[in-house]
N, C-alpha and C positions, 0 to 999 in steps of 0.2 A: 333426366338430369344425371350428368356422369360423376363418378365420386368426386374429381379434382373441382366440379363445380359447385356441390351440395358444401365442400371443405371453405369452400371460401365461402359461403351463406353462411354458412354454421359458424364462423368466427368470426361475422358480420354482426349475428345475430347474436353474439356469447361474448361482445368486447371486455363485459366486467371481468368473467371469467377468465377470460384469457388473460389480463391483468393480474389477477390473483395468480394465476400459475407461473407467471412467469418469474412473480416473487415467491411462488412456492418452491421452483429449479432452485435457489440458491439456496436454499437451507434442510429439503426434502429430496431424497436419492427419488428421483425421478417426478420431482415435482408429486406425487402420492403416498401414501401411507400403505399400500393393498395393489399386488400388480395387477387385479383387475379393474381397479380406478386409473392406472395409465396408460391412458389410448390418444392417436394421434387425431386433430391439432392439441386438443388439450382436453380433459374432463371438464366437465359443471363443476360447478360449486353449486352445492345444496344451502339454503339458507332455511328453510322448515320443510315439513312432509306429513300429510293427512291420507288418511284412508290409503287408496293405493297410487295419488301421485306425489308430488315431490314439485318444490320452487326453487331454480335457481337464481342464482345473485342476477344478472340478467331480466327476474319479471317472469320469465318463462314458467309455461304447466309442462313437465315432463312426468309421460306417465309411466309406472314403475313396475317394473315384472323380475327384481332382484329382492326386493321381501327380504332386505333386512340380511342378507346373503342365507336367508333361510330361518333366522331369527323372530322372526316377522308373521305369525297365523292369523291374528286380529285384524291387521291393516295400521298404519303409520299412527301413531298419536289416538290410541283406543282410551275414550274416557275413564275406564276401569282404571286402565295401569295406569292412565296420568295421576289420574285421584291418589291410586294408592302411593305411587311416589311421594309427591306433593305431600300427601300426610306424614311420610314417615320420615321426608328431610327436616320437618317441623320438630319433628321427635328426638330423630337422632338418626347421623347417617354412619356413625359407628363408635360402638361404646367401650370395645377394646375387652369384652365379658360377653360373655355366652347370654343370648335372650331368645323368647320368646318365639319367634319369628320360626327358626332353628327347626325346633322341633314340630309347628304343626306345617313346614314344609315339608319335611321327611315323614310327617304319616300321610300327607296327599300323594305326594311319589308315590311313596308303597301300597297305597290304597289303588293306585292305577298300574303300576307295575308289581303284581304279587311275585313275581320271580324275586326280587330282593326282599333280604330281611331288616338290614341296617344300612344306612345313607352317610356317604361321608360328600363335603361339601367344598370342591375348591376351586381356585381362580379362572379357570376358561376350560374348554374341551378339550386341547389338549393335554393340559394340567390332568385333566381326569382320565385319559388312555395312560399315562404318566403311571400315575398311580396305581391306576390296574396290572397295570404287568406288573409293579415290583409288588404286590398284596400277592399274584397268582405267582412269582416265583418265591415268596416271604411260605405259602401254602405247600407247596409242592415239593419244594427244595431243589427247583431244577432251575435250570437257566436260560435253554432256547426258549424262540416263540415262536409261530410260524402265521403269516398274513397272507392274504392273496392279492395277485397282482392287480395294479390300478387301484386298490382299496389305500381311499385316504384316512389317517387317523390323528391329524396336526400334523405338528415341525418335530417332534423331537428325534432322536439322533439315530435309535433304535430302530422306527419305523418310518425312517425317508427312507427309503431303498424300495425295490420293485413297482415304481410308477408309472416308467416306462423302458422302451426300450433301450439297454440292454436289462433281465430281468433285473439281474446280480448288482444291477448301480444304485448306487444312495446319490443325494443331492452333493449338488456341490462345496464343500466345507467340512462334511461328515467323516472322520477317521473312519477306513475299514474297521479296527478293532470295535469301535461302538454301534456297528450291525455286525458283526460275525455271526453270533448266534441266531440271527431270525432267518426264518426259510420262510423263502416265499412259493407259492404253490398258484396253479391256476385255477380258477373256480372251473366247477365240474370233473376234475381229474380228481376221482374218487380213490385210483388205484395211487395216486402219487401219493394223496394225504395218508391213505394207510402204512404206508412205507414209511413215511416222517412221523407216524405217530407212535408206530411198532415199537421203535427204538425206547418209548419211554421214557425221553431226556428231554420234552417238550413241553412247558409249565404249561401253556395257553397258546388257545386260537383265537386271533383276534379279528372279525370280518365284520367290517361295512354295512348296516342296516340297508335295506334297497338293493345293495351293490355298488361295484363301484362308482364314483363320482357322484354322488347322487342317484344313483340307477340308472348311468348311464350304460353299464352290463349288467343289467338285472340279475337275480341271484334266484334257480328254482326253489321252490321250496322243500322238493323232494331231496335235494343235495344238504340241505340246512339242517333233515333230520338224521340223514346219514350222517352228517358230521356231529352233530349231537348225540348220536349213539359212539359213534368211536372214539369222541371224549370223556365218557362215560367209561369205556370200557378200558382204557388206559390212563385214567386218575388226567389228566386233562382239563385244565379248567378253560371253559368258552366265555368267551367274553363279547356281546352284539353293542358293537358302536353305533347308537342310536342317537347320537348326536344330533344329526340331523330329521334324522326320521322320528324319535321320539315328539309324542303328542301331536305328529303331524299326519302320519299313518292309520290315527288310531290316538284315540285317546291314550292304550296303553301301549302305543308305537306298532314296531314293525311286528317286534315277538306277537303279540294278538291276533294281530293278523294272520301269520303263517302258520301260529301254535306250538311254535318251540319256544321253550323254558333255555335261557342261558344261566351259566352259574354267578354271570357278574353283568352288568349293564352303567352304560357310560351316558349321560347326556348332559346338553348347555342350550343355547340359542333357545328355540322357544320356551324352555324350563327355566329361564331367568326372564321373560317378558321382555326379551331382548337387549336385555342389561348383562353385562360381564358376569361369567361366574361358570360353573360346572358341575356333575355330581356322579359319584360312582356309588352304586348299591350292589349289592351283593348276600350270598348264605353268610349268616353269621359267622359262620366259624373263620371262613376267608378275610370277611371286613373285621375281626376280631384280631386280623395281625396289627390294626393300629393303636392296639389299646396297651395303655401304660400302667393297667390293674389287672394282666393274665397273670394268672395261677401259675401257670407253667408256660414253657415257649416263646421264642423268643418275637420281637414285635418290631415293627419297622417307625421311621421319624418322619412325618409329614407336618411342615406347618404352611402357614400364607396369612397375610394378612387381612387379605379382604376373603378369603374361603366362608360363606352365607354371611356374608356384608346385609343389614338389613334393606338397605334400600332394592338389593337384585330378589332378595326373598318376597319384599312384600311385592315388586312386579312381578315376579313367580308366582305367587298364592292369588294373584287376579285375574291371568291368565288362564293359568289351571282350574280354575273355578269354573270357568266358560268352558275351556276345552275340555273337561268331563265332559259335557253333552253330549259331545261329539257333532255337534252344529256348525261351529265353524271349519269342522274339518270334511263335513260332506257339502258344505259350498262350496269351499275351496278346488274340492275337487271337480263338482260338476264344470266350471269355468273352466277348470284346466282341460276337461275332455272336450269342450267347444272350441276353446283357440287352440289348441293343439290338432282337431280335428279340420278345420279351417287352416290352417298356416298349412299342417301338410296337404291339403287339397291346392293351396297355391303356388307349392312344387311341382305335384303332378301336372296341373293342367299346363302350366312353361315346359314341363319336359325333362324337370332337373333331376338328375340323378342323387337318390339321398331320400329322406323323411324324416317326420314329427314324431316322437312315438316317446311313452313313459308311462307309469303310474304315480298314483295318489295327486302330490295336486303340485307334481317335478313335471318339468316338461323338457324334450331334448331333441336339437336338431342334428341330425348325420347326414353331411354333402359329401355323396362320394361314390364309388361301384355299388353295388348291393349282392349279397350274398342273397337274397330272396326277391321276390318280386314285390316290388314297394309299391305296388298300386292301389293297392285297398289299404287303408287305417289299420293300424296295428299298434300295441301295446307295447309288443318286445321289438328290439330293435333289428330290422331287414339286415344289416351286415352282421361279420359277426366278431367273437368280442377280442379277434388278434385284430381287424381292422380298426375297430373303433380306439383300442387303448393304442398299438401300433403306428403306423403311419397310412392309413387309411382314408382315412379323411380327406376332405379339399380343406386345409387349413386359412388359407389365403382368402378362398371364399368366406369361411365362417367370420374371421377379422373383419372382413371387409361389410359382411352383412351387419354385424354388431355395429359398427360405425355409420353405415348408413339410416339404420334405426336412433340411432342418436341423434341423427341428422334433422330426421322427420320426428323429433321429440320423444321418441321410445328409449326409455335405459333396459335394455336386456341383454345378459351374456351369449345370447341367442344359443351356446354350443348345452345351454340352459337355459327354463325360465321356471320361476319360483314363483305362484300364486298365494294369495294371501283370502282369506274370507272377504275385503272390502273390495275387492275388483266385482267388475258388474257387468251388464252383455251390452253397455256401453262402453267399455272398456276394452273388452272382446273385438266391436268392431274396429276399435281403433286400433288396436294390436295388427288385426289381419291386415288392415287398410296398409298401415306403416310395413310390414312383412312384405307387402305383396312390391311395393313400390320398391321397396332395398334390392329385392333376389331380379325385378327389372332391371335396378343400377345397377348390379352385380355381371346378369350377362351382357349389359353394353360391354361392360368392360372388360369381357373376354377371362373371368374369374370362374364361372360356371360351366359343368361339365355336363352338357345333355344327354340323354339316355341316346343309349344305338337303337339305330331301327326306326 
């Protein structure tokens, strides 16, 4: 079935939807809230979500490989978290005073993340990269930073720049003046980071847990301690945005895994049980820049209103509870290595140039040349990481597979897919089933680039 046919099924099959959206165009820039909810004819409308599918207003099962855009470890609507909600709106869902909640959230963090000493608690993940850099220039007394490229850390003003190409650009809307100071570096150029660090005028380094996009450029972990020593060695504070990797990697995220210690760490999504919110922790003496009772030195102003809101705390403290075992995060993972091992075997055998490849329980497709030979399963990604962040890619294709997978009832960003513990190896088959059919519609339609030879 070629896409312009499946488009008209799917808007056959999604009338309600489409109706919602078209009253959504006049009052939402682009009819969505999230540019990855706007795709053509139109997105679902979700109306509830269990385990790992989801109901659109339509009636429809769509099964769900977005987890929440990562928020998402237990699976949709986990009786834990419903519970714990549930109870604490009964209670109180914000009392405008410090409670309870607060603090035995911040000894569970630190009890799984022993690299921090003290927890500060605020409104989203970005909010909490926010933070960290003004506490590590509040510490340091200096004012660059320096990121690597393709490393996401939210919107804000600072760290939109080096995404893509060109390095040197920030998003569009961003003054020059408010990235001047960040230097952007390429993961694995050891010799450039020592140059930008030499100087000494560099508060922090801030890099992407996994890598970038998810670990869609994996980051070695030999590079991670090299760079952890020359932070060290020139008063440098690291900071591992765990945002998304935290509790997902590992109970105590990415750092456990690899065995580097950072001086500050950042997370949200599955550390609020997929409720709004965020947290920076870090050595004392750095998170002691927020404190309004220092002896000496001077202290910086952060407030928010909802910063450990009880209701994100107590689906935080239900979550965490579970994810200490570290059980939902080694299911999660075996599934991931099944459909990912499956999806790219249904590359190889059409011929398509590209592969499946990721850790932990990320999954990520590359259609396109390959710097290696992509025939056998692999972990790290065949191209390499100027292709992937670059222009490397068959872009055209990836759009068009995500779409076609929507078509045949899959929500996946397919250029990613996010696993969750309640996906199952029924779930798996339908994944591949739906994959194998899309990258079919794909080369009718002359979108797919077959290997030479």
């Amino acid at each position: 079935m070629k896409s312009s046919e499946a488009e008209v099924r799917y808007a056959g099959m999604h009338s309600q939807c489409g109706r919602v959206y078209e009253e959504a165009r006049r009052v939402l820039v682009d009819g969505a809230t999230h540019p990855t909810r706007a795709y053509p004819p139109f997105p679902i409308q979700v109306v509830s979500a269990s385990g790992s599918h989801k109901q659109c207003k339509d009636g429809h099962d769509i099964l769900d490989w977005v987890s929440m855009h990562g928020a998402n470890l237990l699976g949709y609507s986990h009786p834990s978290i419903v519970q714990a909600v549930r109870d604490q709106v009964g209670r109180m869902t914000h009392g405008a005073s410090a409670h309870e909640l607060e603090v035995r959230m911040a000894q569970q963090v630190l009890k799984l993340f022993p690299s921090g000493e003290k927890v500060r608690f605020t409104g989203t993940g970005t909010e909490a990269n926010m933070l960290a850099l003004r506490l590590a220039r509040l510490y340091t007394g200096r004012r660059r930073l320096l990121k690597f490229q393709g490393h996401f850390h939210g919107w804000s003003d600072a760290v939109e720049v080096g995404m893509g190409l060109p390095w040197e650009a920030a998003s569009n809307g961003v003054h020059p003046a408010l990235h001047a100071d960040t230097i952007v570096c390429r993961i694995g150029d050891v010799a450039a980071l020592e140059a930008a660090l030499s100087k000494r005028d560099v508060a922090c380094v801030l890099i992407e847990g996994g890598g970038a996009h998810m670990g869609q450029v994996p980051v070695e972990p030999e590079f991670v301690r090299t760079l952890r020593k020359l932070c060290t060695d020139t008063g440098t504070v690291l900071i591992f945005d765990e945002v998304v990797t935290g509790f997902r990697w590992s109970p105590g995220g990415w750092q456990r895994v690899i065995g580097v210690r950072p001086d500050m760490t950042t997370l949200a999504k599955i550390a609020m049980g997929g409720l709004p919110g965020g947290i920076v922790l870090g050595k004392a003496d750095i998170m002691d820049g927020l404190s309004r009772q220092r002896v000496s030195g001077p202290s910086i102003s952060h407030s928010g209103t909802f910063n450990g809101n009880p209701l994100s705390l107590a689906a935080g403290l239900a979550v965490l509870k579970i994810a200490e075992t570290g059980e939902p995060q080694r299911q999660a993972d075996e599934i991931t290595d099944k459909v990912k091992r499956r999806m790219h075997a249904a590359l190889q055998e059409r011929g398509v140039s590209g592969a499946v490849y990721g850790e932990s329980s990320i999954f990520h497709v590359y259609i396109g040349e390959c710097a290696q030979d992509p025939t056998e399963y692999r972990i790290r990604p065949p191209a390499t990481d100027q292709q992937i962040l670059g222009s490397g890619m068959n872009n055209d294709a990836l759009n068009a597979l995500r779409r076609n997978l929507i078509y045949n009832g899959v929500d996946c960003w397919v250029r990613l897919g996010i696993t969750n513990a309640a996906h199952t190896e029924a779930d798996v088959d339908r994944m591949t089933e739906a994959f194998a059919k899309a990258v079919d519609t794909v080369i009718e339609d002359g979108l797919m680039t077959l290997r030479k030879g």
